[in-house]
Each structure stands twice: as C-alpha cells, then as structure tokens.
N, C-alpha and C positions, 0 to 999 in steps of 0.2 A: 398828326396829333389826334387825339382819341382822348375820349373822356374818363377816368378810369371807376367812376363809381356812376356807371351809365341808370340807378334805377334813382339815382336823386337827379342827377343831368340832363338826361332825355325823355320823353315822354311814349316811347315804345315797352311795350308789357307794361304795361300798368304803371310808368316811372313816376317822377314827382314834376319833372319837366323843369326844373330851375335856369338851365340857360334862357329857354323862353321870358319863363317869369320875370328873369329879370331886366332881359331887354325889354318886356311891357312896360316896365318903371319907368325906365329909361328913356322911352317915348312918352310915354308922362309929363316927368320929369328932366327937361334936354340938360338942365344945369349939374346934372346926376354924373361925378366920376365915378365908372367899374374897373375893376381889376381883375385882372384873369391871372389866374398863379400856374407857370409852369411846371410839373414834379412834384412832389412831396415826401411826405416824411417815409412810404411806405417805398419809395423811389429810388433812393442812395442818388448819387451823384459822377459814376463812373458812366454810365451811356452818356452823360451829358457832357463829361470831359473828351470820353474818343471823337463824340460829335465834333466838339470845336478844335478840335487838330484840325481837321481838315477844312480847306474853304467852299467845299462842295456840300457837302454835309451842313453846315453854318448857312447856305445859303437857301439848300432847299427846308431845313426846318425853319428861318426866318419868314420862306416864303409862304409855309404852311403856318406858319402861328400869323401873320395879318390872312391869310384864309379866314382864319375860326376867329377872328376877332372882328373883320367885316360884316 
C-alpha cells in the first residue's frame, strides 16, 4: 500500500506530512479513534475485486494494511 496524494501524506519534498500529524494527536490524545480509508473515489473498485478472488492476494494486502496502520 502507498499513499496516493504523497505531498498532503508524507513529508518528503516539501509535503504537508498528515500521517505524522495525525498520529501526533493521537499520542496526545490515546482516547482518539483514526481511520484509515482504503481506495477512493479516483480508484474504481476492480483491483480490489480481482484482489479478493484470491486468498493469496487477501492475505498479503491484509497483511500490508495492519503494516501501515501499526
């Protein structure tokens, strides 16, 4: 997984660095639910469909998204 709007996300080239950001709250604030949104609107839903045919596929992006959410 990969951030798709890397100059609001990351803080490389000059970004705005919002994942950071917001886990700074977060350790702030521990009572703080985040949400992380798979895909989007500019995304469709067809990679996400042939993904879950398979149980290989299903298993390595589950095991990539608790990656990026650790």
């Amino acid at each position: 997984m990969k951030p798709l709007d890397a100059y609001l996300d990351l803080e490389e080239e000059y970004g705005k660095g919002w994942y950071k950001k917001v886990n700074g709250i977060k350790l702030k604030h521990p009572h703080l639910r985040v949400l992380l949104a798979i895909g989007g609107w500019n995304e469709g839903s067809e990679k996400y469909s042939v993904m879950a045919e398979d149980p290989v596929s299903r298993e390595k992006f589950a095991q990539s998204a608790l990656s990026l959410v650790r």
